[in-house]
VOBA-596181 format. One record per residue (C-alpha): residue in one letter; residue number from 1; x, y, z. Coordinates in Angstrom, 1 decimal. Layout:
<pts>
<residuo=A | num=NUM | px=X | py=Y | pz=Z> $
...
</pts>
This chain:
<pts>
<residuo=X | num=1 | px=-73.6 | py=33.7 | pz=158.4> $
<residuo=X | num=2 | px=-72.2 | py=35.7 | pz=161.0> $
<residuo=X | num=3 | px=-70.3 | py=38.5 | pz=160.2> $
<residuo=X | num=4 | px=-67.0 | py=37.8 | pz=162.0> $
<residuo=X | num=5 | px=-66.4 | py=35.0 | pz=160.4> $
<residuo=X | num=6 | px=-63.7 | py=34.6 | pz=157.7> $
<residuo=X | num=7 | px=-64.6 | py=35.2 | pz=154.3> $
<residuo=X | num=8 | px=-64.1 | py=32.2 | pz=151.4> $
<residuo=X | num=9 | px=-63.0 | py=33.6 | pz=147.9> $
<residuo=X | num=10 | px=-64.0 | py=31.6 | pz=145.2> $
<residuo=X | num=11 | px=-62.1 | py=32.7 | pz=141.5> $
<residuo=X | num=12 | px=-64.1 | py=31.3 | pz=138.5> $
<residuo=X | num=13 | px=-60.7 | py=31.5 | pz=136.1> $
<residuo=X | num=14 | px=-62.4 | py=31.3 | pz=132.9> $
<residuo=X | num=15 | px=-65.6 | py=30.4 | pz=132.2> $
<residuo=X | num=16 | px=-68.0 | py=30.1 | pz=129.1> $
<residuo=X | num=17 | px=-69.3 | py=33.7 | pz=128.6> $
<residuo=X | num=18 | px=-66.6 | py=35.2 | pz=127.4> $
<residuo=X | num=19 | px=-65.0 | py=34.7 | pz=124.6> $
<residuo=X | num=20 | px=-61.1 | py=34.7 | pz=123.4> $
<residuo=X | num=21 | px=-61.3 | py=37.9 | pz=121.0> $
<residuo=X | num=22 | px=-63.0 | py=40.0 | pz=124.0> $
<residuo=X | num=23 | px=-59.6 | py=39.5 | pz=126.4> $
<residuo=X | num=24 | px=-55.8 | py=38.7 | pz=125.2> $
<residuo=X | num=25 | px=-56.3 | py=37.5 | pz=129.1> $
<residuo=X | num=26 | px=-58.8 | py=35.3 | pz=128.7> $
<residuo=X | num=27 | px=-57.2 | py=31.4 | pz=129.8> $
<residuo=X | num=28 | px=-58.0 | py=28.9 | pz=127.1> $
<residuo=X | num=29 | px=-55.1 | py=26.4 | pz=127.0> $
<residuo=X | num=30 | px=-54.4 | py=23.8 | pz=130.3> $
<residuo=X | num=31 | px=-51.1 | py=25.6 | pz=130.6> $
<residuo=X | num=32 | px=-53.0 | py=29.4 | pz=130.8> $
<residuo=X | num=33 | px=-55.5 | py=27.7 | pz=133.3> $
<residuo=X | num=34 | px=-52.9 | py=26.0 | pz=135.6> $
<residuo=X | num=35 | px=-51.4 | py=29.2 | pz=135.9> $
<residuo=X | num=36 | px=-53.9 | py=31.3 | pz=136.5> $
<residuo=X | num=37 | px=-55.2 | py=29.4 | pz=138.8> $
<residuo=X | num=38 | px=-52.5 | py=29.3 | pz=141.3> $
<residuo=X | num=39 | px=-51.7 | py=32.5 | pz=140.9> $
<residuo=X | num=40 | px=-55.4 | py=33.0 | pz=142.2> $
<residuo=X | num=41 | px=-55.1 | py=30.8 | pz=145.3> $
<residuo=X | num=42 | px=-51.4 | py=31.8 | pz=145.5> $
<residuo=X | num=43 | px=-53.2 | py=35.8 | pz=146.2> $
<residuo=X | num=44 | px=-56.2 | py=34.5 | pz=148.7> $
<residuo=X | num=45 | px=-58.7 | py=32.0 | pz=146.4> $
<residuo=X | num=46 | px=-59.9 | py=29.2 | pz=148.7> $
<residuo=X | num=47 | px=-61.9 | py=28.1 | pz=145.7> $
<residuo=X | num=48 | px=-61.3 | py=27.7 | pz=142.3> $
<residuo=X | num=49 | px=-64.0 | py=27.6 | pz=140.1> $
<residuo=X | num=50 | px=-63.3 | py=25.4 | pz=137.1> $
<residuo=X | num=51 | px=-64.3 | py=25.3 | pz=132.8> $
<residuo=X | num=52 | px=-62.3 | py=24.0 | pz=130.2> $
<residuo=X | num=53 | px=-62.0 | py=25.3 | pz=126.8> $
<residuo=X | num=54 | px=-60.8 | py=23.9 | pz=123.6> $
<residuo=X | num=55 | px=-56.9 | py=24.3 | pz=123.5> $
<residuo=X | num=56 | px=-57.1 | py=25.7 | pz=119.2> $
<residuo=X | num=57 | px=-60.1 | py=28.5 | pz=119.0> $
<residuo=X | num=58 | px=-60.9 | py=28.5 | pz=122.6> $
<residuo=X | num=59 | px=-64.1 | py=27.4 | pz=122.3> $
<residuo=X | num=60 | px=-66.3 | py=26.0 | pz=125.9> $
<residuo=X | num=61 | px=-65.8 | py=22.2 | pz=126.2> $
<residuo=X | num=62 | px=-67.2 | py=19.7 | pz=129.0> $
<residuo=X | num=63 | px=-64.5 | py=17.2 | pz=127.5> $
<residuo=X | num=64 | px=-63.4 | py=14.8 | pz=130.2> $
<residuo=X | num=65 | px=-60.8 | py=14.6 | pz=128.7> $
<residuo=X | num=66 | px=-59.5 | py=18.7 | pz=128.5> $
<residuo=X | num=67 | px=-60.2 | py=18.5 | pz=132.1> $
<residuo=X | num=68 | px=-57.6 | py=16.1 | pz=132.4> $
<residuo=X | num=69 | px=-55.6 | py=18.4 | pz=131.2> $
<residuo=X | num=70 | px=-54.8 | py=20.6 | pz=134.3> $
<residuo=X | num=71 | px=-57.2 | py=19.1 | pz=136.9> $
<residuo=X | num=72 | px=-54.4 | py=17.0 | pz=138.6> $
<residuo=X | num=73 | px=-51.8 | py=19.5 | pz=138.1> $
<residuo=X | num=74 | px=-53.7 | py=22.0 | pz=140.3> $
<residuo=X | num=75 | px=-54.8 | py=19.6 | pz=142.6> $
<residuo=X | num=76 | px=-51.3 | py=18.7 | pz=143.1> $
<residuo=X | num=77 | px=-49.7 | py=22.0 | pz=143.3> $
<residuo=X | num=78 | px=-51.8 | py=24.0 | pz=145.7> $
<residuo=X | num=79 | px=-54.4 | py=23.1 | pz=148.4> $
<residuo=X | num=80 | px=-57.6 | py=25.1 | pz=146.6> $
<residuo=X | num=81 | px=-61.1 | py=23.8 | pz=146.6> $
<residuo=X | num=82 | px=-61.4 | py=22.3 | pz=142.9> $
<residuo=X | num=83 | px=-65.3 | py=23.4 | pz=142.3> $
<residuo=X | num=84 | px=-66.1 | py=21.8 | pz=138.3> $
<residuo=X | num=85 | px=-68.9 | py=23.6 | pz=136.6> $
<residuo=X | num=86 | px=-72.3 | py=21.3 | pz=135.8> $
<residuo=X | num=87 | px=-73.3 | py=24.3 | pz=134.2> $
<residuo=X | num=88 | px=-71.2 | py=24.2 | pz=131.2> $
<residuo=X | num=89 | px=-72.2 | py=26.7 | pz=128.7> $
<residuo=X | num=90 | px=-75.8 | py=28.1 | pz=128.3> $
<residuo=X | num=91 | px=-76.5 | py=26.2 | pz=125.1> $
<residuo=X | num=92 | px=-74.8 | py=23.0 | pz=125.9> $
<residuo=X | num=93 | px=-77.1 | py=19.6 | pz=126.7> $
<residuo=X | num=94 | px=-77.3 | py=18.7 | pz=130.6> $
<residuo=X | num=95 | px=-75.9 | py=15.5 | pz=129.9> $
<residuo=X | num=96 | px=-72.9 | py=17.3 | pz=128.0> $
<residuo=X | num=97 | px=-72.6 | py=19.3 | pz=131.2> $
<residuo=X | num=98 | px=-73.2 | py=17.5 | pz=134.1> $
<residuo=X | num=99 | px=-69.9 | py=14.1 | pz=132.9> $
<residuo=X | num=100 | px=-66.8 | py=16.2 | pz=134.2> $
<residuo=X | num=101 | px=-68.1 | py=16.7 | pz=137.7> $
<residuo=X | num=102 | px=-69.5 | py=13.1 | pz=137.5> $
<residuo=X | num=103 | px=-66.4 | py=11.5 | pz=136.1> $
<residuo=X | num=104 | px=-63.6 | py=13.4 | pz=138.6> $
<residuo=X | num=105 | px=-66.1 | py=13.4 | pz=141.5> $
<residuo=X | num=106 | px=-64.4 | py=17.0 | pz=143.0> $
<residuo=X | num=107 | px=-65.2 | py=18.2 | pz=147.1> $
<residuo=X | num=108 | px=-67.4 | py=20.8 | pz=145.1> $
<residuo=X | num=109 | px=-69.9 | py=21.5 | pz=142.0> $
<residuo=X | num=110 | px=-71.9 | py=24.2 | pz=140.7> $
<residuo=X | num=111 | px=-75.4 | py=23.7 | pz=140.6> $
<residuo=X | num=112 | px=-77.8 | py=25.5 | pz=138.2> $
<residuo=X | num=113 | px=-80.9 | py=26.3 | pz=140.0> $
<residuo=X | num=114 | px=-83.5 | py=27.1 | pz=137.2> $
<residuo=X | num=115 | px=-84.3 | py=27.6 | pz=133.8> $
<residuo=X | num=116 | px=-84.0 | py=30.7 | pz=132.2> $
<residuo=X | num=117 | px=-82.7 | py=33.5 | pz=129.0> $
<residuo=X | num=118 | px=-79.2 | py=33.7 | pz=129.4> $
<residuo=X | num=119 | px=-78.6 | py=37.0 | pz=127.4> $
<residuo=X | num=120 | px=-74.8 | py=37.5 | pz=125.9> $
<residuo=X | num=121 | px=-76.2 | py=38.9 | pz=122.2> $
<residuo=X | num=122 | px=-75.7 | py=42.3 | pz=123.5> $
<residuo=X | num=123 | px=-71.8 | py=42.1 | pz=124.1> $
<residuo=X | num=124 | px=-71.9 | py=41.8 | pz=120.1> $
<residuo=X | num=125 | px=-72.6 | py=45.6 | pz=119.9> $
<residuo=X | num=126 | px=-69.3 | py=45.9 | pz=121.5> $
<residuo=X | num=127 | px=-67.4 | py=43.5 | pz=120.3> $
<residuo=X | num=128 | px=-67.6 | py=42.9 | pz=116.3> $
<residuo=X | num=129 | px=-64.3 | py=41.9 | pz=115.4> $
<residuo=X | num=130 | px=-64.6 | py=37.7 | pz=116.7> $
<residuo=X | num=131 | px=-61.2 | py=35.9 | pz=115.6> $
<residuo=X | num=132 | px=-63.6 | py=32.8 | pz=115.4> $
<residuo=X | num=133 | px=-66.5 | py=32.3 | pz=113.6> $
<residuo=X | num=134 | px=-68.1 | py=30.0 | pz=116.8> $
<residuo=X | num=135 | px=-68.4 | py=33.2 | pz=118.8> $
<residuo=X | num=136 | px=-70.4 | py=35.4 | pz=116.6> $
<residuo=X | num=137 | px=-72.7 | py=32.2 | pz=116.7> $
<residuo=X | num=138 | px=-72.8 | py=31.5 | pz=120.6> $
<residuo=X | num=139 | px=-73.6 | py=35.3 | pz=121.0> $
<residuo=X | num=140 | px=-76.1 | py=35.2 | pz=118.4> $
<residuo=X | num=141 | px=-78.0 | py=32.2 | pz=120.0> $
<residuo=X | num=142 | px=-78.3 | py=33.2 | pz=123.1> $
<residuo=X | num=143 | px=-81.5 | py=35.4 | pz=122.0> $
<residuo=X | num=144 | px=-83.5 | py=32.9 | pz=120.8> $
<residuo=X | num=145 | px=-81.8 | py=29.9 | pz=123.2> $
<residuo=X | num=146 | px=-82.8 | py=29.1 | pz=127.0> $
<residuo=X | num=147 | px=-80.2 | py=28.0 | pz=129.6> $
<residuo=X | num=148 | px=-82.0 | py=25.0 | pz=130.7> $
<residuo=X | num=149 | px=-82.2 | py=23.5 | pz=134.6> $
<residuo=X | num=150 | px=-85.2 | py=21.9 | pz=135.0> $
<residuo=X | num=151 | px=-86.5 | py=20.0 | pz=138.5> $
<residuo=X | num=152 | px=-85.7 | py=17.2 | pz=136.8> $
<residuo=X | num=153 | px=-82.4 | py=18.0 | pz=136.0> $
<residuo=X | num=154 | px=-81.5 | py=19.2 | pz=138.9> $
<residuo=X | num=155 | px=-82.3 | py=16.3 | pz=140.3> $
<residuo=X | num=156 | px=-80.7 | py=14.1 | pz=138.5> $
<residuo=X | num=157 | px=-77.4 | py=16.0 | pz=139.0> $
<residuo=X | num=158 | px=-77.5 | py=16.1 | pz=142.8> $
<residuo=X | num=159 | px=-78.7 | py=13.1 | pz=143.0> $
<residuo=X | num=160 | px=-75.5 | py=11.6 | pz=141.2> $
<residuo=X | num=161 | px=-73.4 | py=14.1 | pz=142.9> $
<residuo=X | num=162 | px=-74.4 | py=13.4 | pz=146.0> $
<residuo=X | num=163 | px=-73.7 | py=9.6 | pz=145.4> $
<residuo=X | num=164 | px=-70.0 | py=10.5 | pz=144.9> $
<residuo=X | num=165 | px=-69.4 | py=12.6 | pz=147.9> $
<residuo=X | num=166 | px=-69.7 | py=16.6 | pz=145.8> $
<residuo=X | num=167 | px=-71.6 | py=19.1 | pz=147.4> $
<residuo=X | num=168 | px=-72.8 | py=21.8 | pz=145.5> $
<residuo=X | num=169 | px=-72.6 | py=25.4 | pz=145.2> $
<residuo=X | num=170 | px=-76.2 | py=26.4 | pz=144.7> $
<residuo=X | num=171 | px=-75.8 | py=29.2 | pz=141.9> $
<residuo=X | num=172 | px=-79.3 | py=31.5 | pz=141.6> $
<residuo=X | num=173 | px=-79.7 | py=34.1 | pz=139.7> $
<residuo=X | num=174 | px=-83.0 | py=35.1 | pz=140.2> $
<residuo=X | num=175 | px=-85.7 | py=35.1 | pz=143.5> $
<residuo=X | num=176 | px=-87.6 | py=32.6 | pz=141.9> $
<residuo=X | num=177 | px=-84.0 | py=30.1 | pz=141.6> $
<residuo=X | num=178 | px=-84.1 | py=30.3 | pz=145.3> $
<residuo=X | num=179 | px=-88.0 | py=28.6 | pz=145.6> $
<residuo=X | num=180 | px=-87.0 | py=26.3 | pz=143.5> $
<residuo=X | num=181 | px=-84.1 | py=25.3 | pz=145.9> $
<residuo=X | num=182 | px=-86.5 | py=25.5 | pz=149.1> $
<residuo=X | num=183 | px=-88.6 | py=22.6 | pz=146.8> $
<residuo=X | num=184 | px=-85.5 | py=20.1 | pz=147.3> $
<residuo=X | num=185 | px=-84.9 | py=21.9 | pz=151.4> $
<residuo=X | num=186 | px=-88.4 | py=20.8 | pz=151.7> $
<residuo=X | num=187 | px=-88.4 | py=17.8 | pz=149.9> $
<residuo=X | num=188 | px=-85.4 | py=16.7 | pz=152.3> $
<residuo=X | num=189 | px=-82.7 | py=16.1 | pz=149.0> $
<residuo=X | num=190 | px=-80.7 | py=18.7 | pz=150.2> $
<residuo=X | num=191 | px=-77.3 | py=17.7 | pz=152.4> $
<residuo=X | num=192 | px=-76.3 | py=20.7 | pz=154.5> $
<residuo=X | num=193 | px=-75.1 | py=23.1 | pz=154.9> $
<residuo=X | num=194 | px=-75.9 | py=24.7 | pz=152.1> $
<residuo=X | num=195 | px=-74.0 | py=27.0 | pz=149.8> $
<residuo=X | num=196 | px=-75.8 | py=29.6 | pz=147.9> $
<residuo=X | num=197 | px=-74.2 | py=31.6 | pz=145.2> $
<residuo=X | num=198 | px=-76.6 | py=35.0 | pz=144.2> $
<residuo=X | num=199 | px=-75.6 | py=35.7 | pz=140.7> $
<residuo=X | num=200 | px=-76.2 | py=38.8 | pz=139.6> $
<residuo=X | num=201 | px=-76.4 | py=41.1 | pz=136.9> $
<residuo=X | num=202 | px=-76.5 | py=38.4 | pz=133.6> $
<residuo=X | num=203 | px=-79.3 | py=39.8 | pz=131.6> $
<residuo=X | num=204 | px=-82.5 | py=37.3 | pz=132.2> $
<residuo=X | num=205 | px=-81.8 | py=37.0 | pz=135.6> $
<residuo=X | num=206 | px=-81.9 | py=39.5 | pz=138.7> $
<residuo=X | num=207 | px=-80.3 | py=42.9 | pz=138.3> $
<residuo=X | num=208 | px=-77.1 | py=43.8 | pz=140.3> $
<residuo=X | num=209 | px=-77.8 | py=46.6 | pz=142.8> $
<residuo=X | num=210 | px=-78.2 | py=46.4 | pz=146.8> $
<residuo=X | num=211 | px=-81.4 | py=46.8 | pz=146.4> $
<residuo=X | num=212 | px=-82.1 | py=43.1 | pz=144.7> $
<residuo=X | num=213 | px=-79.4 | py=42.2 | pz=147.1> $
<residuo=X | num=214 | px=-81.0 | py=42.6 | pz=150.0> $
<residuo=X | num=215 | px=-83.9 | py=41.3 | pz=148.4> $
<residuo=X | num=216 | px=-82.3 | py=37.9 | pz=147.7> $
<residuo=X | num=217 | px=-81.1 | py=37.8 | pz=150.8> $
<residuo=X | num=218 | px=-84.0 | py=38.4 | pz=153.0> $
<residuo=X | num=219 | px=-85.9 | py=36.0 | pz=150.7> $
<residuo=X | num=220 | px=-83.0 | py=33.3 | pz=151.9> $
<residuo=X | num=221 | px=-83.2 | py=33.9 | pz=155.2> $
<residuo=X | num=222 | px=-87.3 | py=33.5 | pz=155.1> $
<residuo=X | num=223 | px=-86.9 | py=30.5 | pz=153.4> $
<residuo=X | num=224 | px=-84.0 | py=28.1 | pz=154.8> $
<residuo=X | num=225 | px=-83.6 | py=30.6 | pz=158.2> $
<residuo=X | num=226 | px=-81.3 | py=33.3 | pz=158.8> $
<residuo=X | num=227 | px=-77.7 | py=31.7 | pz=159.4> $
<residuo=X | num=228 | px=-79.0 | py=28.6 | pz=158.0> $
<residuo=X | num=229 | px=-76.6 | py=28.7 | pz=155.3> $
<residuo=X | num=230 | px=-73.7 | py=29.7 | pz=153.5> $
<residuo=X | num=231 | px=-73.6 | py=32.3 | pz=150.5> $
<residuo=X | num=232 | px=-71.7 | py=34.1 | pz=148.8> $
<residuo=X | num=233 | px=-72.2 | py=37.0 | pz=145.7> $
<residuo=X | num=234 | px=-71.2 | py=37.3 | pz=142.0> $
<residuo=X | num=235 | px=-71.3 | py=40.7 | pz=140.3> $
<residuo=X | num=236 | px=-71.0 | py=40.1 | pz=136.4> $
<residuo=X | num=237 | px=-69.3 | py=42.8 | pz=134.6> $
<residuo=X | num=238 | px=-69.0 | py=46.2 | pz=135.9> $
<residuo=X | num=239 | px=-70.5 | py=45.4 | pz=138.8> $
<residuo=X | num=240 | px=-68.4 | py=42.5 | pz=140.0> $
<residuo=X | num=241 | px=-66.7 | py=44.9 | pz=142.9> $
<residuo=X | num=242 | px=-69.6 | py=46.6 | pz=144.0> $
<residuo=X | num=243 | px=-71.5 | py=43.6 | pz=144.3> $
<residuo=X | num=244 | px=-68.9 | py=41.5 | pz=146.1> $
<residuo=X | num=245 | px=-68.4 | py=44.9 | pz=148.5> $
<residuo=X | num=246 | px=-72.0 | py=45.3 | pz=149.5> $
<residuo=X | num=247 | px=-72.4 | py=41.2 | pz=150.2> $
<residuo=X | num=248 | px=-69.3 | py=41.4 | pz=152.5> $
<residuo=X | num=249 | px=-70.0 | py=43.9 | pz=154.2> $
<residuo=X | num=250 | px=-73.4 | py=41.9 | pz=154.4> $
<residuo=X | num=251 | px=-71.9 | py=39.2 | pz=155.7> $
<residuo=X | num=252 | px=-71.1 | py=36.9 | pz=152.5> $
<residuo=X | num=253 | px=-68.9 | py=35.3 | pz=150.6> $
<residuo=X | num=254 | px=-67.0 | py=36.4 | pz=147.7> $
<residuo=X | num=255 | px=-66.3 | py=35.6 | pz=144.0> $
<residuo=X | num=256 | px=-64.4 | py=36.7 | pz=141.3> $
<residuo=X | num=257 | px=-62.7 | py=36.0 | pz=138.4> $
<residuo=X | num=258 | px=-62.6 | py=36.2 | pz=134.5> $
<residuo=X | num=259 | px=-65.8 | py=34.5 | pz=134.1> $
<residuo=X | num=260 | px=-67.4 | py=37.1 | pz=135.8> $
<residuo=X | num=261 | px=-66.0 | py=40.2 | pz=134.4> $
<residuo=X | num=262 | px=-63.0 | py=40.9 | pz=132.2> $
<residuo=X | num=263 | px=-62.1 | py=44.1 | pz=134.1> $
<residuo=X | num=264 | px=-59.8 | py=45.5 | pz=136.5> $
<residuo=X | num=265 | px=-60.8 | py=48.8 | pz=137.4> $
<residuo=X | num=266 | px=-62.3 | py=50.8 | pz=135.0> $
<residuo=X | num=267 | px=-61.6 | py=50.6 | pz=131.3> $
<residuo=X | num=268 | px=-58.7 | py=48.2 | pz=132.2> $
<residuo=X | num=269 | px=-58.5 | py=45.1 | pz=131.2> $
<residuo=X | num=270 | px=-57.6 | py=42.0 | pz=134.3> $
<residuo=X | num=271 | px=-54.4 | py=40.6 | pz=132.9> $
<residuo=X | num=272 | px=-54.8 | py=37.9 | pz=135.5> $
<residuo=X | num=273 | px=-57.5 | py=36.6 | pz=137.8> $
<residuo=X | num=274 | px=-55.4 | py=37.0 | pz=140.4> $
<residuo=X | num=275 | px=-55.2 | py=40.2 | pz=139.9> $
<residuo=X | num=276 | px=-59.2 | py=40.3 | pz=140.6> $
<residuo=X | num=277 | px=-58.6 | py=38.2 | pz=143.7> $
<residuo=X | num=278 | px=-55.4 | py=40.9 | pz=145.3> $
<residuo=X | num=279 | px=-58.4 | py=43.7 | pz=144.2> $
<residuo=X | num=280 | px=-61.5 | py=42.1 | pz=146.5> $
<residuo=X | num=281 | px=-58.2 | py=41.0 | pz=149.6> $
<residuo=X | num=282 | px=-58.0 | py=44.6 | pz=149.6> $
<residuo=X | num=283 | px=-61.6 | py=45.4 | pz=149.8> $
<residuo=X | num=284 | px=-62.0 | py=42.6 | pz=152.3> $
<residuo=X | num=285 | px=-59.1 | py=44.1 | pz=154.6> $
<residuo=X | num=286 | px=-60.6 | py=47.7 | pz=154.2> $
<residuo=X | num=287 | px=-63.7 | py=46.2 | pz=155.6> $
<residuo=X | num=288 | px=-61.7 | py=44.0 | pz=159.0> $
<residuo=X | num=289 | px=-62.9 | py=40.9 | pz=157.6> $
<residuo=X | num=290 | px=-60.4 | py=37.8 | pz=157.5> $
<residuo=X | num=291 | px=-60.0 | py=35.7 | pz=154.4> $
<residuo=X | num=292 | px=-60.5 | py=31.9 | pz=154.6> $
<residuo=X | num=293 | px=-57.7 | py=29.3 | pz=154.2> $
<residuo=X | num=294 | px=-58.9 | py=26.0 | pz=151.8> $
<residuo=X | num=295 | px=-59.1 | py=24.4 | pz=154.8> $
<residuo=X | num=296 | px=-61.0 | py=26.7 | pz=156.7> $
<residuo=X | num=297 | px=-63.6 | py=26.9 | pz=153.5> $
<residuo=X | num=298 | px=-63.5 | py=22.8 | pz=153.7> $
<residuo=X | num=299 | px=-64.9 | py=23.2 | pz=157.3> $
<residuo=X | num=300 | px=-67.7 | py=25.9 | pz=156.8> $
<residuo=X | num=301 | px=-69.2 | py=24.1 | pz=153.6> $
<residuo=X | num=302 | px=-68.6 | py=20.4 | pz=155.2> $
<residuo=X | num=303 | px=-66.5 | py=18.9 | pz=152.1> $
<residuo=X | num=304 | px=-65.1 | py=15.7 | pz=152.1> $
<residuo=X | num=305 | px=-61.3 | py=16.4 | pz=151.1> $
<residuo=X | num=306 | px=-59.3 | py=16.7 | pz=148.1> $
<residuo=X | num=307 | px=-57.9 | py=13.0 | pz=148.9> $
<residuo=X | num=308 | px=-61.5 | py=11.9 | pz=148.3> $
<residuo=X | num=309 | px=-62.1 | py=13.1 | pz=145.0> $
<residuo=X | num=310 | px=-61.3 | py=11.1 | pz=141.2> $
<residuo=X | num=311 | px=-58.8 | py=13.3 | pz=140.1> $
<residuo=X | num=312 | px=-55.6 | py=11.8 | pz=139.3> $
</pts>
């Protein structure tokens, strides 16, 4: 991507990683997620990167149905990119995750591109007073539990998404995750142009520094040609600023959100994601770079229009 170009900002509102005793903040019911999410797009998100949760212990759904819930409001009140996980949780079944993006057919879906240890146990060492007893047992899992993609599922979920008109945000979190999209490049499955999401810093996949940065980068370029594509970075955690800093100035995309990391500076807690989203504006106006408009983000990654989609 060149580097004058305008920059999309995709906010991933909620998320499954986190869990409601970690953050007050933390969306769980439609109303929480309607609101944060255009007060996201209403501070600069293009793209809004969409889970539901379950509206009485907050707990990661892939219900149809709590979709429902606040898809069509937020489709209706703002002009964002709607982008519905296939992802899911780490420990849910891929046909559990794959049926909201298949049932509302959105412009845009996350795609999952490999296997792997999806490591949350640790955040138990800080956080041992859980209101609910299902996220002492999601953390707890994750150690013995593996986040699976294989070829096979991939496959079978852009293969279906394709059908409905959903392009996909490629999400990689590790060198290897890119390979395994070059198989499909290769393989002529993919419909361009491509959007690739490094995400960084979840432990199991690649670490978040500008060192592995540049790494995964240069590894892209090798493999689907420099400017060949679209990306964008995810810092998890601490690192979500740095991270989304160094891949601008790079020449990326952004994202943030609450999925990503719960904080807003320093020992402070986000009280909104679009507080997140007015913190990387500024970072993106430090640096002269322009941020995209939904329908300037519709353009670069070639999506078919919110008219087009299922959600009603």
């Amino acid at each position: 991507m060149a580097k004058n170009k305008k920059v999309i900002i995709s906010c991933a509102v909620t998320g499954a990683i986190h869990t409601p005793s970690m953050s007050e903040y933390l969306p769980v019911t439609a109303d929480e997620v309607i609101e944060h999410s255009l007060a996201a797009h209403e501070a600069g998100a293009a793209v809004l990167h969409l889970h539901a949760r379950d509206e009485v212990d907050g707990h990661p759904t892939q219900d149809p149905e709590e979709f429902q819930k606040f898809l069509p409001t937020i489709q209706n009140s703002c002009d964002a990119v709607i982008n519905i996980t296939t992802g899911g949780g780490p420990q849910m079944s891929v046909e559990e995750r794959m049926k909201p993006a298949m049932h509302f057919k959105p412009e845009l879906a996350s795609l999952n591109m490999g296997s792997m240890n999806f490591g949350l146990f640790p955040m138990l060492k800080k956080h041992n007073q859980l209101k609910y007893p299902w996220e002492k047992e999601m953390l707890e899992r994750s150690k013995h539990s593996l986040f699976k993609n294989t070829f096979e599922d991939i496959e079978n979920i852009m293969t279906l998404g394709y059908e409905n008109g959903t392009r996909f945000e490629f999400e990689c979190y590790d060198v290897g995750h890119l390979y395994n999209l070059h198989y499909f490049h290769r393989e002529g499955m993919l419909k361009g142009p491509y959007f690739i999401q490094f995400v960084m810093g979840i432990m199991g996949g690649i670490g978040a520094d500008a060192d592995n940065l540049l790494h995964m980068k240069k590894t892209a370029d090798k493999l689907f040609g420099e400017g060949g594509y679209e990306w964008s970075v995810v810092g998890a955690g601490a690192t979500q600023m740095k991270i989304n800093a160094t891949g601008a100035a790079l020449g990326s995309h952004v994202r943030v959100g609450l999925e990503d990391s719960l904080w807003d500076g320093p020992g402070n807690l986000a009280k909104t994601n679009a507080d997140q989203v007015k913190r990387v504006v500024e970072i993106l106006n430090g640096l002269s770079l322009e941020v995209a408009t939904p329908d300037e983000a519709r353009q670069m990654l070639g999506l078919k229009g919110k008219d087009k989609t299922n959600i009603k």
